[in-house]
N, CA, C and O of each residue as an XYZ file, in Angstrom:
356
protein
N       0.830     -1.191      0.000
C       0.000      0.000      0.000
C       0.877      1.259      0.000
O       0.848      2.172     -0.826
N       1.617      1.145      1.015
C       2.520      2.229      1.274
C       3.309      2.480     -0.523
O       3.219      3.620     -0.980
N       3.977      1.455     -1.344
C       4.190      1.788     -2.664
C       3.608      2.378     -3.639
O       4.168      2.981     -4.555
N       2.015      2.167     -3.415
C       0.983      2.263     -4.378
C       0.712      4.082     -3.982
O       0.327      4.931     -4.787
N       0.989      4.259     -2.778
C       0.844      5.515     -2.599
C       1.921      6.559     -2.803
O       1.642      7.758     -2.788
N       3.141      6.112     -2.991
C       4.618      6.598     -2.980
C       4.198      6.607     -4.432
O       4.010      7.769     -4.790
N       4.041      5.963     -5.143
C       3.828      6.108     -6.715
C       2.995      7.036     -6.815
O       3.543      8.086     -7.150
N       1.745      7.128     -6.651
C       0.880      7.738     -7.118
C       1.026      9.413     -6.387
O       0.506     10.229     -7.148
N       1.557     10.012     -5.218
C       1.934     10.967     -4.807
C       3.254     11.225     -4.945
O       4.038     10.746     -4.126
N       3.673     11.961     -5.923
C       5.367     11.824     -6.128
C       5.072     13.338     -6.619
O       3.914     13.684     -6.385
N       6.062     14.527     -7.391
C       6.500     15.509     -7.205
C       6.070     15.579     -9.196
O       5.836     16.628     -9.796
N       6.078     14.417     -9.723
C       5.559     14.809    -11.023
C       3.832     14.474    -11.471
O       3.043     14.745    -12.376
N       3.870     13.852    -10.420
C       1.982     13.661    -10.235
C       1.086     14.946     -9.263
O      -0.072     15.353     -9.167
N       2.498     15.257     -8.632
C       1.706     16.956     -7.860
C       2.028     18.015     -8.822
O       1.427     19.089     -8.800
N       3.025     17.730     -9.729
C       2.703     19.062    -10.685
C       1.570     18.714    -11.805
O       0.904     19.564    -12.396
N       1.489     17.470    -11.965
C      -0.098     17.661    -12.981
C      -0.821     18.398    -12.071
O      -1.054     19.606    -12.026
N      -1.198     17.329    -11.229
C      -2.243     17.891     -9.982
C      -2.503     19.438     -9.894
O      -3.629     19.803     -9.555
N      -1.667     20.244    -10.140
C      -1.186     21.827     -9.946
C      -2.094     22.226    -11.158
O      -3.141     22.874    -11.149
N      -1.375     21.633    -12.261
C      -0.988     22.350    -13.946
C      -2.355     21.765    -14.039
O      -2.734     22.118    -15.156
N      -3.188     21.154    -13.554
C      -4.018     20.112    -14.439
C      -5.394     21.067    -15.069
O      -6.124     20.585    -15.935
N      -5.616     22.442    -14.515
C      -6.510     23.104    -15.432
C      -5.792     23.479    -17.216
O      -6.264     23.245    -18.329
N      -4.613     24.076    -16.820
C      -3.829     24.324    -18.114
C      -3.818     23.101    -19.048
O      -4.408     23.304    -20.109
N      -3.201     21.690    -18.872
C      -3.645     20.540    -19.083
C      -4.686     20.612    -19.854
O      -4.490     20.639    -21.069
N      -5.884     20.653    -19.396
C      -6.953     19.844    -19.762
C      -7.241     21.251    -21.010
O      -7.622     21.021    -22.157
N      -7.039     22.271    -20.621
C      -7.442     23.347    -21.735
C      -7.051     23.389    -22.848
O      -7.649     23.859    -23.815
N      -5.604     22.712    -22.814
C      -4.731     22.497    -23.973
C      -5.446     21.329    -24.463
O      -5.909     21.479    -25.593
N      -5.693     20.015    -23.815
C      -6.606     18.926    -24.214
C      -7.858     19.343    -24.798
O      -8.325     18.877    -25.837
N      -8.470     20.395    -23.965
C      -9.960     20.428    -25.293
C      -9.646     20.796    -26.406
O     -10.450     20.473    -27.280
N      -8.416     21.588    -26.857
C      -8.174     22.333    -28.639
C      -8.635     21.054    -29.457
O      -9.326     21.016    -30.475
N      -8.057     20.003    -28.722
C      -8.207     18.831    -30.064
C      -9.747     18.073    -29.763
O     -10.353     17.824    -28.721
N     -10.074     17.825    -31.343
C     -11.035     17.433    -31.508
C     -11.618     16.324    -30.622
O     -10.926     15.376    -30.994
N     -12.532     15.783    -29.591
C     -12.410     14.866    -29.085
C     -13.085     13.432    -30.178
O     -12.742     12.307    -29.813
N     -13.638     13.492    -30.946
C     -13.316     12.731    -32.042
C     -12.122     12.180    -32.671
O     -11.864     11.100    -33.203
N     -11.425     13.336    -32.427
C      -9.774     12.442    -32.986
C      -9.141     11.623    -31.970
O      -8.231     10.905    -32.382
N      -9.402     11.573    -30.807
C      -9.176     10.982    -29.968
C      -9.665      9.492    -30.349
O      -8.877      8.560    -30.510
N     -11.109      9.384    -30.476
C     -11.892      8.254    -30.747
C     -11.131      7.512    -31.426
O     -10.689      6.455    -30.976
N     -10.793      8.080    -32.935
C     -10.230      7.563    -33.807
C      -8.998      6.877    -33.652
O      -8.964      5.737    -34.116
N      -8.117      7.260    -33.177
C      -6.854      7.073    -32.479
C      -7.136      6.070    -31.470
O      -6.529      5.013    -31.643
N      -7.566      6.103    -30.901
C      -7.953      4.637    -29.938
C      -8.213      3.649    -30.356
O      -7.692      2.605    -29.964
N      -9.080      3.720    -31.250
C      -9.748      2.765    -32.153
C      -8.500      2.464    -32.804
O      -7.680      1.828    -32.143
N      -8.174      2.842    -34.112
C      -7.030      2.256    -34.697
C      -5.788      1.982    -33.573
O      -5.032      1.067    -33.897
N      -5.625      2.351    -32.880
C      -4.469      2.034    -32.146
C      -4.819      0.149    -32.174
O      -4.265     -0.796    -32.736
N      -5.975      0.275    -31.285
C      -6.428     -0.907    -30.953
C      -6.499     -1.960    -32.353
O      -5.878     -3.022    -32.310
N      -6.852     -1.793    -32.897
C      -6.860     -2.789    -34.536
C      -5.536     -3.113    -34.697
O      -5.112     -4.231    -34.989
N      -4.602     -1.683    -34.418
C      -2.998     -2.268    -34.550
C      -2.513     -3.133    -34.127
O      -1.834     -3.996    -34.685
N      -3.035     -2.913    -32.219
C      -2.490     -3.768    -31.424
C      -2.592     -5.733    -31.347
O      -2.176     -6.425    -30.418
N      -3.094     -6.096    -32.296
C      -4.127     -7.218    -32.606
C      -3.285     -7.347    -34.122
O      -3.520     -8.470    -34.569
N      -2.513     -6.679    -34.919
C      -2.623     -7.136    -35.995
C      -1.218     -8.409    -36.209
O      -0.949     -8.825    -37.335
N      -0.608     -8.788    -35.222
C       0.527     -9.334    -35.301
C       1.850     -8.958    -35.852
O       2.816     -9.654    -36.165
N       1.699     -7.998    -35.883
C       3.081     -6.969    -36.434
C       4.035     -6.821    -35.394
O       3.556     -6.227    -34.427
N       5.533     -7.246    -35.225
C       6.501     -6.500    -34.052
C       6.283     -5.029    -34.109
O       5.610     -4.454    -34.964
N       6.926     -4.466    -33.102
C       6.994     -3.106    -32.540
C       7.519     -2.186    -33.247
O       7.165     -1.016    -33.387
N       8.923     -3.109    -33.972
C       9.779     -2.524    -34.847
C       8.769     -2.493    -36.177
O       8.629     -1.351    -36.616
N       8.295     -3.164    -36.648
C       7.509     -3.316    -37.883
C       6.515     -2.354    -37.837
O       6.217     -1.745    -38.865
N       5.916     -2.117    -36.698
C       4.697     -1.018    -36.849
C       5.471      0.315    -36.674
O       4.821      1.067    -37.400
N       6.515      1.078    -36.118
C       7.194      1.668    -35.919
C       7.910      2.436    -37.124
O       7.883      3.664    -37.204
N       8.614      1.537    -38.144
C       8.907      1.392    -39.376
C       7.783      1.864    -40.018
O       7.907      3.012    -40.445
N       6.840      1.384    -40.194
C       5.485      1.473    -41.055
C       5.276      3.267    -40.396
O       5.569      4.153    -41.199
N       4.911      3.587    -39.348
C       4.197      4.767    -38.997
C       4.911      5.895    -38.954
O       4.512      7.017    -38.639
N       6.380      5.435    -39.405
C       7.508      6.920    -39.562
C       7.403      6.984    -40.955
O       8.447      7.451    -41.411
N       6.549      6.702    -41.865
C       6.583      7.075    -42.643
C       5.384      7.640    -43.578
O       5.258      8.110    -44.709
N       4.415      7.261    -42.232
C       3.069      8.272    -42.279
C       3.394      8.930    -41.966
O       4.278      8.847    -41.113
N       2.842     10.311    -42.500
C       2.874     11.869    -42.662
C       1.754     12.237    -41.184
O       2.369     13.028    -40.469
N       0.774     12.001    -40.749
C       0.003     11.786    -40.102
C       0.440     11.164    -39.126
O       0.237     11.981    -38.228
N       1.013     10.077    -38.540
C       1.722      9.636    -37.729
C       2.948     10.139    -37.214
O       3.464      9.645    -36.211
N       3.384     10.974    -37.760
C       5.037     11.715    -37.920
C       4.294     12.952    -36.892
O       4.532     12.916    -35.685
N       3.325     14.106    -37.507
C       2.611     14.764    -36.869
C       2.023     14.817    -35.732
O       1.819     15.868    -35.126
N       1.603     13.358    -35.224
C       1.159     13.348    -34.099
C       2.702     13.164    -33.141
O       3.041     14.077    -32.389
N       3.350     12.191    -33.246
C       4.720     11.945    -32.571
C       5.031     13.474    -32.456
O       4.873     14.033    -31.371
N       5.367     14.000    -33.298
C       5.815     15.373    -33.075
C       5.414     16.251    -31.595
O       6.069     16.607    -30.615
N       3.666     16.409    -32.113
C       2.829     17.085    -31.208
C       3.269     16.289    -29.779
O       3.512     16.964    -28.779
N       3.333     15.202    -29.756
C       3.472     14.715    -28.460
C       4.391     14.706    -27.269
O       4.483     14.549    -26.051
N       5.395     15.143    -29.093
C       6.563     15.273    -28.209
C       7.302     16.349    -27.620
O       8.193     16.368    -26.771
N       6.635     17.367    -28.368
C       6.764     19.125    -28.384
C       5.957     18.840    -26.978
O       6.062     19.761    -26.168
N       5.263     17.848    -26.609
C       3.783     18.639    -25.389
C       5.054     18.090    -24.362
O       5.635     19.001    -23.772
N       5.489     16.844    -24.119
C       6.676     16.401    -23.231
C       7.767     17.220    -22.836
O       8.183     17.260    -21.678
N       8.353     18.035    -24.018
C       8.928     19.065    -23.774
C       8.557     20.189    -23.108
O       9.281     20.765    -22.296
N       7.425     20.538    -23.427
C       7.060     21.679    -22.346
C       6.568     21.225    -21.228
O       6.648     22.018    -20.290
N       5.984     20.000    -20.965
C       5.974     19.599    -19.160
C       7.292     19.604    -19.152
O       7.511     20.802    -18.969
N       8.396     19.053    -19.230
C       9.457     19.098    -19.399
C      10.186     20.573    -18.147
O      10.737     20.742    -17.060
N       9.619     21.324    -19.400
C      10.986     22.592    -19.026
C       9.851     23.062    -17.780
O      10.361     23.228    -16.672
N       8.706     23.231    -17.866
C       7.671     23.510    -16.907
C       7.927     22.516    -15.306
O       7.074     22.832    -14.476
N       8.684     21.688    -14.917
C       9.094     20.605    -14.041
C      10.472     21.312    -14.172
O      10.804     22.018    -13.220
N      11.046     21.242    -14.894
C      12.611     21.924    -14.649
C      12.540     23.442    -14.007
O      13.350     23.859    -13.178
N      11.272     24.298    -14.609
C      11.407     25.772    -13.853
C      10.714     25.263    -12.354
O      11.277     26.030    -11.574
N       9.865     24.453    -11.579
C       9.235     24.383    -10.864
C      10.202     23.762     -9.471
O      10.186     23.917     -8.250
N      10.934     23.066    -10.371
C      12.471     22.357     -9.552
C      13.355     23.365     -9.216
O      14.074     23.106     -8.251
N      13.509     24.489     -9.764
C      14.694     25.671     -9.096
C      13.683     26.652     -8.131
O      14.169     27.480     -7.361
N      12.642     26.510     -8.232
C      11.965     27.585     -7.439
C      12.104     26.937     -6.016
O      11.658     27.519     -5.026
C-alpha cells in the first residue's frame, strides 16, 4: 500500500495535480473525435501481429503519424521545461 501511494503521490503527479486546469485546456483544442479515432485504430494495430519494430517502421513514414509523434513530443517538452522551472523555485 505504502508503494501504491509513494507512486501515485510523487512531485511529477503533484505538478499535474497543480498544472491540471492548463492541461486539460490544452486537451480540449483537439477534436475529441480524434481521440476516438486514435484509440480505435491504435487498438486494430495492437491485434494485428506486427513487431513493434515493424509497426514503428510502417508509422515513420506516415505523414500523419510523424505529426502526431511530433505534437506529443513538443507537449513532453514543455511539461518538461515547466518541471525543470518548478524544480529551481
Amino acid at each position: 500500500m505504502s508503494e501504491l501511494v509513494h507512486t501515485l503521490i510523487n512531485d511529477n503527479s503533484m505538478y499535474l495535480m497543480t498544472n491540471l486546469d492548463a492541461l486539460l485546456e490544452f486537451m480540449a483544442r483537439i477534436r475529441c473525435c480524434a481521440y476516438v479515432a486514435s484509440l480505435n485504430a491504435a487498438r486494430e494495430v495492437a491485434v494485428d501481429g506486427k513487431s513493434v519494430i515493424e509497426t514503428m517502421n510502417e508509422l515513420l513514414r506516415d505523414a500523419d503519424a510523424r505529426r502526431g509523434l511530433r505534437f506529443l513530443l513538443l507537449a513532453a517538452k514543455y511539461l518538461g521545461k515547466q518541471l525543470a522551472e518548478s524544480e529551481i523555485k
